[in-house]
N, C-alpha and C positions, 0 to 999 in steps of 0.2 A: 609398529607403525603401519604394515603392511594392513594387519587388522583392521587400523580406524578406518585406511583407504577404503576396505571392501566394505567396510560397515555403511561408510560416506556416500557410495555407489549405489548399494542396495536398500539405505533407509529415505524416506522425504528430505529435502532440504528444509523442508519450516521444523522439522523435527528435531533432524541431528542437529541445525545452529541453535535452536532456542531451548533446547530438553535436555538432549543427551550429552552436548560439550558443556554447558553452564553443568550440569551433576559431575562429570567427569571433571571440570576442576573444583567441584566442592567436594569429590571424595581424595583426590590429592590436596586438596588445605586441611582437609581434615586427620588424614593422614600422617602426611609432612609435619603442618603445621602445630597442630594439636597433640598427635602422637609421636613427633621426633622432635620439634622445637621448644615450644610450651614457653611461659613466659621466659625465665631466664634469658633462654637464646634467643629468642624473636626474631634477634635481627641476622643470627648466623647463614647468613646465604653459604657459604663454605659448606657447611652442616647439611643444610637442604639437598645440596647441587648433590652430594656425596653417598646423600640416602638415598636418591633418584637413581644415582649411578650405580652403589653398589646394587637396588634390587632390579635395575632392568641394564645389564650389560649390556652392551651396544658393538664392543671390541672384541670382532674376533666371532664375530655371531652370537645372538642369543641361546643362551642357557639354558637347561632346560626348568631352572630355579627361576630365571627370569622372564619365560616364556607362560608359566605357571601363575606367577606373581600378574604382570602381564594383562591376563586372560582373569582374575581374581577383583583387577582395577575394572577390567572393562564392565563384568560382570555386577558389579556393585555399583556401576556410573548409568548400565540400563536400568536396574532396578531401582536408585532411584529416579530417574526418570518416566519410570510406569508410576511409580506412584504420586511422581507432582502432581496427574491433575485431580485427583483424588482432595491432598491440601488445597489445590487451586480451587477448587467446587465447593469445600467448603468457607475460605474466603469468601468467594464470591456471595455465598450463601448468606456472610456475615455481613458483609458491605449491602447489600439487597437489604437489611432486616429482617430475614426469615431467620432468626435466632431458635438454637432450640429451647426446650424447656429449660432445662437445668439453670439456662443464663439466662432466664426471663428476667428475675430479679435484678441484675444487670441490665440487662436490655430497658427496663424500667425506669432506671436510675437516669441511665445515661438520656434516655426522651425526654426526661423533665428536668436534665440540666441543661440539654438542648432548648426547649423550648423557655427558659430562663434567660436564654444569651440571646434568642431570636428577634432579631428587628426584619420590620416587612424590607421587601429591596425599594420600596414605593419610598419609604421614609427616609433610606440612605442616599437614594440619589437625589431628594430636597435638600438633606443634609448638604453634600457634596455642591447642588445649587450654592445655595446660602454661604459655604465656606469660599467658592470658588468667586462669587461677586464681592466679599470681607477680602480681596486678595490673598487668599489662604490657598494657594495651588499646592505645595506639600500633601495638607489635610483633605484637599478633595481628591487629588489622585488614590491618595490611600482608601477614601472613603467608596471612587469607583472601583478599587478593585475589591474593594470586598462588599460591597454592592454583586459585582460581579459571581463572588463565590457563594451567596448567602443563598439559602434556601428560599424557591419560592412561592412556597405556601409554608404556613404554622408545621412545626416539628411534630410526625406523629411515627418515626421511627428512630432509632437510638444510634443512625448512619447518616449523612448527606448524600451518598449514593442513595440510597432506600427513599428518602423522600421526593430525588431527581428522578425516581424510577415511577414512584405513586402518581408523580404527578404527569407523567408520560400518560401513562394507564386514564385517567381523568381527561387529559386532552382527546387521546385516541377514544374513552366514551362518550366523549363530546361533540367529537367527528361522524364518528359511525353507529353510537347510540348500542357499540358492543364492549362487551370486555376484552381491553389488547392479549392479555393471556390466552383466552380462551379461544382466539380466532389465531394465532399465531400461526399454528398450521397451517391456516387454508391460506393466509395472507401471506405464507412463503410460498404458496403455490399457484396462486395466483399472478401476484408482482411480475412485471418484466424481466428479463435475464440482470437487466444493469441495474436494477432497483434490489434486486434478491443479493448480488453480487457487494452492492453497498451492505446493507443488514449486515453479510458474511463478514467483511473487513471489521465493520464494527463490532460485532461481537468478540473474534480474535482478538482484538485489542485486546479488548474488556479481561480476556480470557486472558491474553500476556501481562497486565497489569496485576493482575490477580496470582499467577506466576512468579512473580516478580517480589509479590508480598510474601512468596511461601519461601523464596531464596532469601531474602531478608531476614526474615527468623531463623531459618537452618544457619547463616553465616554468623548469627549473633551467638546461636547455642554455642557453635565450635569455640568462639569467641573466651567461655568459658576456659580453655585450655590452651589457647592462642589470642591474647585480645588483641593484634591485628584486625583478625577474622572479624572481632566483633565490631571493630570501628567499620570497618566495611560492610559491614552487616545494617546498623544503623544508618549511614548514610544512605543503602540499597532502602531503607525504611522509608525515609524521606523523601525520595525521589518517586519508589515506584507509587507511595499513597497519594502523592500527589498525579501520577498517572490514569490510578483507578480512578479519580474524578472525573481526567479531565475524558477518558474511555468512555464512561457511565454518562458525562453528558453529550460526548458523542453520539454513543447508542441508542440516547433516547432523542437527541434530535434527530438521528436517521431515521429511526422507528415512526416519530412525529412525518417526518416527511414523507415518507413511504406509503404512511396513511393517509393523508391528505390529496396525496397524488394520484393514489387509485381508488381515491370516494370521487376524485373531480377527472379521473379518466372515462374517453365515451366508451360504451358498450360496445363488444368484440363484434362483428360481422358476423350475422345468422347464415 
C-alpha cells in the first residue's frame, strides 16, 4: 500500500486515475478472476478475498513472498499501462479510417455497406417534419436522433468518426483555403492560450475514448476464462464507442471553431 501511495505522489494525476489504476485492476481480474476463479466459481467471493489474502499478507507485516508478489502486480499494472496508448493510437487510427493495408479489404467492405444504409441528414429531418405534423411524435423523435447521428456527407470511410473527421478537414479548407492537417502545427501555435487549451481537452477526450475501447477488449479477452470479465468488457464496448463519437465530434467542432475564429481575428499589433 505504502507503494501505490509513493507511486500516487510521484506519477501525474491524469495518469495514475486513468492508466495505471484501470491496468492495476485488470491485472487483478485477470489474475483473480481468470487465473483462480474461472467459470465454475465465478461467484466465490470467499475464494477471491482468500487468494488476495493469502498472496499479499497484511498480518503481522508483509512477507517477503508478499512483498515480492506485491511489487510483480505493480510491475505488470505499469506495464500495461505503457503500452495502452500504443492500442489506444491504434484505435484511434481505426476509428479516423487510416486503416492499414492488410484490412483494406475490410475497410472496403465496410464503406459500401456504409454508404448502403446512408441517408442525407437533409432527408431525415423532412422525414421527421412530415412524421411530426401525421402526429407521429415517437417516430420523429427517433428520426431526430438519428438525424442527429448520421453522417454528414456520403460515406467515403468505413468509420463515422472518419467521415466526422473528413468533413472537419473540408470546412477548415473552406475557411482558410488550407489543409487542417497540414497547418495543424502552426494553428497550435498561433491560437490563443484558451483556444489552444480547448483543442487540448478535446483531443484527451478523444484519446480517453479510444482508451476506453482498448480496456473493453482486454476485459472481454479475460472474459474467456472468467465471463464476468467479459460481460463487463462488452458493456465497457457500448459505452466507450459510443464516447468516441460523441469525442470525434467534439474534436472536430472545436477544431471547426478554432479555425474560424482565428481566420476572423484582427491582426496582432506591429
Amino acid at each position: 500500500m505504502a507503494l501505490l501511495l509513493e507511486l500516487q505522489r510521484r506519477i501525474p494525476d491524469g495518469w495514475f486515475l486513468r492508466r495505471l489504476m484501470p491496468a492495476l485492476l485488470f491485472v487483478v481480474v485477470a489474475v483473480v478472476g481468470g487465473g483462480q476463479l474461472g467459470h465454475r466459481k465465478w461467484d466465490d467471493v470467499g475464494l477471491a478475498r482468500d487468494r488476495i489474502a493469502g498472496a499479499l499478507p497484511l498480518n503481522g507485516g508483509l512477507t517477503a513472498d508478499g512483498a515480492a508478489t506485491l511489487l510483480l502486480v505493480v510491475l505488470a499494472a505499469v506495464a500495461v499501462a505503457l503500452a495502452l496508448p500504443l492500442g489506444a493510437g491504434g484505435v484511434g487510427a481505426l476509428a479516423a479510417g487510416a486503416w492499414p493495408w492488410w484490412l483494406a479489404s475490410l475497410a472496403r467492405r465496410l464503406t459500401r455497406w456504409r454508404v448502403r444504409r446512408w441517408t442525407p441528414p437533409q432527408e431525415i429531418g423532412r422525414e421527421a417534419v412530415r412524421a411530426r405534423a401525421a402526429g407521429r411524435e415517437l417516430r420523429a423523435a427517433r428520426l431526430d436522433a438519428r438525424r442527429a447521428r448520421a453522417a454528414p456527407l456520403r460515406p467515403t470511410s468505413p468509420t463515422w468518426s472518419g467521415d466526422r473527421l473528413r468533413a472537419a478537414e473540408q470546412s477548415a479548407r473552406a475557411e482558410t483555403g488550407t489543409d487542417l492537417p497540414g497547418e495543424w502545427t502552426r494553428l497550435l501555435l498561433e491560437v490563443p492560450d484558451a483556444s489552444r487549451a480547448a483543442l487540448g481537452e478535446a483531443r484527451d477526450a478523444y484519446q480517453a475514448a479510444c482508451e476506453a475501447l482498448v480496456w473493453s477488449v482486454a476485459f472481454t479477452a479475460v472474459g474467456i476464462w472468467w465471463w464476468p470479465a467479459g460481460l463487463g468488457g462488452i458493456v465497457l464496448w457500448l459505452v466507450s464507442w459510443r464516447s468516441l463519437r460523441r469525442a470525434a465530434d467534439g474534436l472536430c467542432h472545436t477544431a471547426e471553431a478554432v479555425v474560424a475564429l482565428q481566420r476572423t481575428a484582427p491582426p496582432p499589433p506591429t
